[in-house]
N, C-alpha and C positions, 0 to 999 in steps of 0.2 A: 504493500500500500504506500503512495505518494503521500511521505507526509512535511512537504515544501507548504512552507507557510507565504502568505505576500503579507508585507507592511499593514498595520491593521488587524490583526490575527495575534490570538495569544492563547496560550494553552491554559484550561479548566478541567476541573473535576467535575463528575457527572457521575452519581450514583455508585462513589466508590472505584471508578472506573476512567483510566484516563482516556480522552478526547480532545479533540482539536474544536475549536468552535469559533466562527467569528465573532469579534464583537469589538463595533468601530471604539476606538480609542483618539481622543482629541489629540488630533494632527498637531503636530511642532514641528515647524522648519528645521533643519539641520542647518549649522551655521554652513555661509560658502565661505571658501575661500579666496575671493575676487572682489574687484570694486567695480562700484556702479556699470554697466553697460562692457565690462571687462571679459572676455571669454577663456572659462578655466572647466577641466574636468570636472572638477568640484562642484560647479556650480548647479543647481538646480534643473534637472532636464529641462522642464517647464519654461523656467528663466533662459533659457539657452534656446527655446523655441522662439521667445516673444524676441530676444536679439537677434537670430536668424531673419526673423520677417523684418528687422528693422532694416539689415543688409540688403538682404534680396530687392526692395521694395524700385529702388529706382530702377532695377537692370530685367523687371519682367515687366507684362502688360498691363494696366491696371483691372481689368478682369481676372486677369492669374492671380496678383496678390490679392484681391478683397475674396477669391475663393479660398486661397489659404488663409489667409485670415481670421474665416468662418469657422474653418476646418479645424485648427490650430485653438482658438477660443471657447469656440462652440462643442467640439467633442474631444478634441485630445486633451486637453490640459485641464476640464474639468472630473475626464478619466484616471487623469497620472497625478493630477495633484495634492491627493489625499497620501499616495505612496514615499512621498517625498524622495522620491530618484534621485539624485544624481547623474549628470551627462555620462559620466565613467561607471554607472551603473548600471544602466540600460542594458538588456540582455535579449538575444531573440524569445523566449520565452514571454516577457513583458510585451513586445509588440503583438506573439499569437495570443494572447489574452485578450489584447484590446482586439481584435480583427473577430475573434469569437464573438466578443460580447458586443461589437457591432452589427454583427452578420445576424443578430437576434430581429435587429430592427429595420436594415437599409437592405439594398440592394449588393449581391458582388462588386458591380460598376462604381457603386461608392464606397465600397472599403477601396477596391483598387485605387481611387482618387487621391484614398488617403493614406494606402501605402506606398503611392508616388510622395507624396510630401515629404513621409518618412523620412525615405529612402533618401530625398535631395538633401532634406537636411542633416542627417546623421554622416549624407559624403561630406558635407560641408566639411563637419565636426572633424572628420579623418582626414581629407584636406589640409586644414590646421593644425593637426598633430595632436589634436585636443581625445583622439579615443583611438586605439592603436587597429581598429576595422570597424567596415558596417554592420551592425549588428543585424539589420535589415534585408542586408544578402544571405542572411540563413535560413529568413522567414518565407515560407511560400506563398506568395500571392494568389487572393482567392478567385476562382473561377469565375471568368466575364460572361453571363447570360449571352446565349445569340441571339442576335437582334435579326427579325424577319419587318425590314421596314415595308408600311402600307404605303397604298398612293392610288390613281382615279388612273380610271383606262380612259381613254381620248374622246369615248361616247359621255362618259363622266365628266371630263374638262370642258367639252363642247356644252354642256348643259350649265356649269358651273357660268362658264363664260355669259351665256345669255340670260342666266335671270341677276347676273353683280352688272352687265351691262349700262347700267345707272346709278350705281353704286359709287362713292367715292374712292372705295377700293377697288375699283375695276382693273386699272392699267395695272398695280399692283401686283393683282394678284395673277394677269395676263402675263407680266413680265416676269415674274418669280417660275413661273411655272413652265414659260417657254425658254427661261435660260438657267431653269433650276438653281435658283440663287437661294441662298438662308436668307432667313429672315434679318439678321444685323447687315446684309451685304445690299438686301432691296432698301431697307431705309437709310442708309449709309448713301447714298446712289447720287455724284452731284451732280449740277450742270455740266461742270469743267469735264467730267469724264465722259460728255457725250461729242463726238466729233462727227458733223452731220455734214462736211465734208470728204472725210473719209470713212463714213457708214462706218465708224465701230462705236462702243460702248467699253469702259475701262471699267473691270471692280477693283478698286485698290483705296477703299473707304468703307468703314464699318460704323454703324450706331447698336449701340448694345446694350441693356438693362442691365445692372447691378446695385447691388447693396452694397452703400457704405456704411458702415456703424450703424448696421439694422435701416437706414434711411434708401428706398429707391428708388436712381436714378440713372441717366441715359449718360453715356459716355462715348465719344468719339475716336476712332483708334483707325491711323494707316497701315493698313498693311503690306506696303512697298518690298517691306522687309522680308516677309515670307512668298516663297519666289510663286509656291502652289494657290496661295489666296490670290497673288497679281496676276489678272489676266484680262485680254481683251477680245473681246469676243463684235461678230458681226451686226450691225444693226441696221436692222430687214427694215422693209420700206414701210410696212403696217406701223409699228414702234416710231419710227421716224417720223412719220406725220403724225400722228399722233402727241408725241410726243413736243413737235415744233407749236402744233396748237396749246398745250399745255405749258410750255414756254409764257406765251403771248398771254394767256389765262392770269398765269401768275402777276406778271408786270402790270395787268389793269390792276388788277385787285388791290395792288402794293401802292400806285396809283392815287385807286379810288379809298381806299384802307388811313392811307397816310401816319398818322402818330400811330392809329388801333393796329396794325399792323406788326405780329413779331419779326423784328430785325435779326433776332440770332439766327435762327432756320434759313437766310439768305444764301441760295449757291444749291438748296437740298431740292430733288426735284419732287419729293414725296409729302407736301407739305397740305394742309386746309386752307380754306381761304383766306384766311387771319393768318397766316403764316405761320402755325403752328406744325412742328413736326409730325406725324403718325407715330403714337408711343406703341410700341411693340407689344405692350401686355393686354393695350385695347385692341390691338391688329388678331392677335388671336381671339381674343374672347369676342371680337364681331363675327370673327370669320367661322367661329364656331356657330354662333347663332343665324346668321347665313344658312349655314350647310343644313341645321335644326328647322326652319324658318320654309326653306324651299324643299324638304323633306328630301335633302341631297344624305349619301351615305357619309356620316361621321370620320373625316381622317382632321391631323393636327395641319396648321400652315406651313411648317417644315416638310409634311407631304408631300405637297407640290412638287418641291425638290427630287422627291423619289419617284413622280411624278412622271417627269422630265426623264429621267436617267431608264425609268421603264418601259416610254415610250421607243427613245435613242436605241433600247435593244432590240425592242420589237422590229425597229426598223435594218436591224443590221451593222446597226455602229460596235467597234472593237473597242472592249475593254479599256484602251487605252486614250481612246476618240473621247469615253465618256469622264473618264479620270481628269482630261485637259480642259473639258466644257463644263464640270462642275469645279472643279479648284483640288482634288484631292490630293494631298502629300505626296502619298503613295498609292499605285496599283492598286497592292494588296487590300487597302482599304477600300478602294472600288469593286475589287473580287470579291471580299468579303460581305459585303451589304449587299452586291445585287447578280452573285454568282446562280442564285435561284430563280432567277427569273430569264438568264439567257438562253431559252427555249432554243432558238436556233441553232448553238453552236451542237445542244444533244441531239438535233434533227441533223447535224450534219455529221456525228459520228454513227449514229444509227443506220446511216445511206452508207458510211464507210466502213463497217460489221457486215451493211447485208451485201457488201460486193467484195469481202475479203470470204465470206464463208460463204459453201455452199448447202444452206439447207434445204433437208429432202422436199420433195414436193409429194408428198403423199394426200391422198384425200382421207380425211379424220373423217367425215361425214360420211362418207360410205363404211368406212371401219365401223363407224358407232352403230349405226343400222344393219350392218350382217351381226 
């Protein structure tokens, strides 16, 4: 019988009988060894977490860090904090504890989230010399559910198309769906990236929701940086007029608008009349009630996206055609999401089975009848 105790645990009697029993004991810090904002093994994992995020903070995106953040706040350090760790104490055993006792409530996809942060930040730690390895490399990372993404066949989009037809969301959700964009890349969407001289459309601008300090709001982030988010794609003559007209719309408004008019959203092609952005959290929850509203089938506005990339197989486009016209990293993650729906490529191994083998031509149906 295991009898490893963790912090908070201490041995009773029971009937004559020794036993292990828990029973919480008021937490006392251990003193650290380090001053303020100082990084020392000594020091408090916890504490060692919140200076981590202090580092990190300028060199990732501000959606990365307000999710670590969360993560770090919100579940680890209210998990480890009663233990009182130590950075040089941390053992792979403590992290499968917390991934168990996570795994109770969230999904795999979010433990993995959070044994990426782990992981970044314990290399940190070893990095600096501060813990002599990752204790994190010995822990298994828990199993990422397969994701079988939904989306509308073309008979779907065509009907979607004509009852939003007057909708505010129309070109939106026309444009999301015909260049399978996420949703931070459609509202992100400015002028400057549309060149109606040389028919293309640039994504390389994102609007995004996040929480700061529990408060949320939209944030703007280039993604020049990442080669798979930049990309430019063609822009058909439908969008273009369209488009040119929605140009023109906007300037009266701004015009007729004057002082009432918001000035920040300038440059954003996705905007209301008052020049209000489209907030992302009301894009989906309209688009939900849309779909409820015209007794269209229930998918999310990320759909669309898969939407796109279902149609593109249907039509014969390579793996690789669809990876470049959505933004994907990598292949693999284009294989992986929409490996199940390329119908054609298993109709073309099946034609090349039945003309590598020859099976018999017997008639079953006179066999079954004598």
């Amino acid at each position: 019988m295991d009898t490893a105790r963790y912090p908070g645990e201490r041995k009773q009697k029971e009937g004559g009988r020794s036993a292990y029993k828990a029973e919480k004991l008021e937490f006392v810090p251990p003193k650290e060894d380090a001053l303020p904002g100082q990084l020392s093994p000594d020091m408090l994992f916890c504490n060692y977490l919140k200076n981590w995020l202090e580092i990190i903070e300028k060199t990732v995106e501000q959606t990365t860090y307000n999710s670590y953040r969360m993560i770090v706040y919100k579940k680890i350090i209210p998990y480890f904090e009663s233990f009182g760790l130590k950075l040089s104490e941390i053992e792979a055993r403590h992290i499968q504890s917390f991934y168990t006792y996570e795994l109770r409530s969230v999904s795999g996809k979010t433990v993995i989230n959070e044994h990426n942060l782990l992981h970044r930040a314990l290399k940190y730690a070893f990095k600096m010399d501060l813990i002599p390895f990752n204790p994190a490399d010995k822990v298994d990372r828990p199993k990422k559910e397969k994701y079988i993404a939904d989306y509308y066949r073309a008979d779907e989009l065509d009907r979607l198309f004509e009852v939003t037809k007057d909708h505010p969301y129309s070109l939106l959700i026309q444009m999301t769906a015909f260049y399978g964009l996420r949703r931070g890349e459609a509202l992100g969407l400015r002028w400057d990236a549309v060149d109606f001289e040389a028919n293309t459309i640039t994504i390389r601008h994102v609007a995004l929701e996040t929480k700061v300090d529990g408060v949320k709001q939209i944030i703007f982030e280039d993604r020049a940086k990442t080669k798979s988010s930049l990309r430019t794609l063609p822009l058909v003559d439908d969008f273009k007029s369209k488009l040119t007209v929605l140009k023109e719309q906007q300037e009266y408004n701004r015009r007729v608008c004057g002082e009432s008019y918001n000035k920040r959203y300038i440059g954003y092609i996705f905007v209301d009349p008052l020049g209000n952005l489209f907030h992302p959290d009301t894009v989906s929850s309209q688009f939900k009630s849309i779909l409820k509203k015209n007794g269209l089938r229930e998918i999310r506005f990320h759909d669309l996206r898969h939407s796109c990339a279902s149609l593109l197989l249907a039509k014969g486009a390579a793996m690789k055609e669809i990876q470049d016209w959505l933004g994907h990293s990598d292949i693999s993650t284009t294989a992986d999401i929409y490996s199940h729906l390329d119908f054609s490529s298993k109709v073309t191994s099946a034609n090349l089975m039945d003309g590598a083998l020859n099976i018999p031509k017997e008639d079953f149906e006179q066999k079954w009848k004598v």
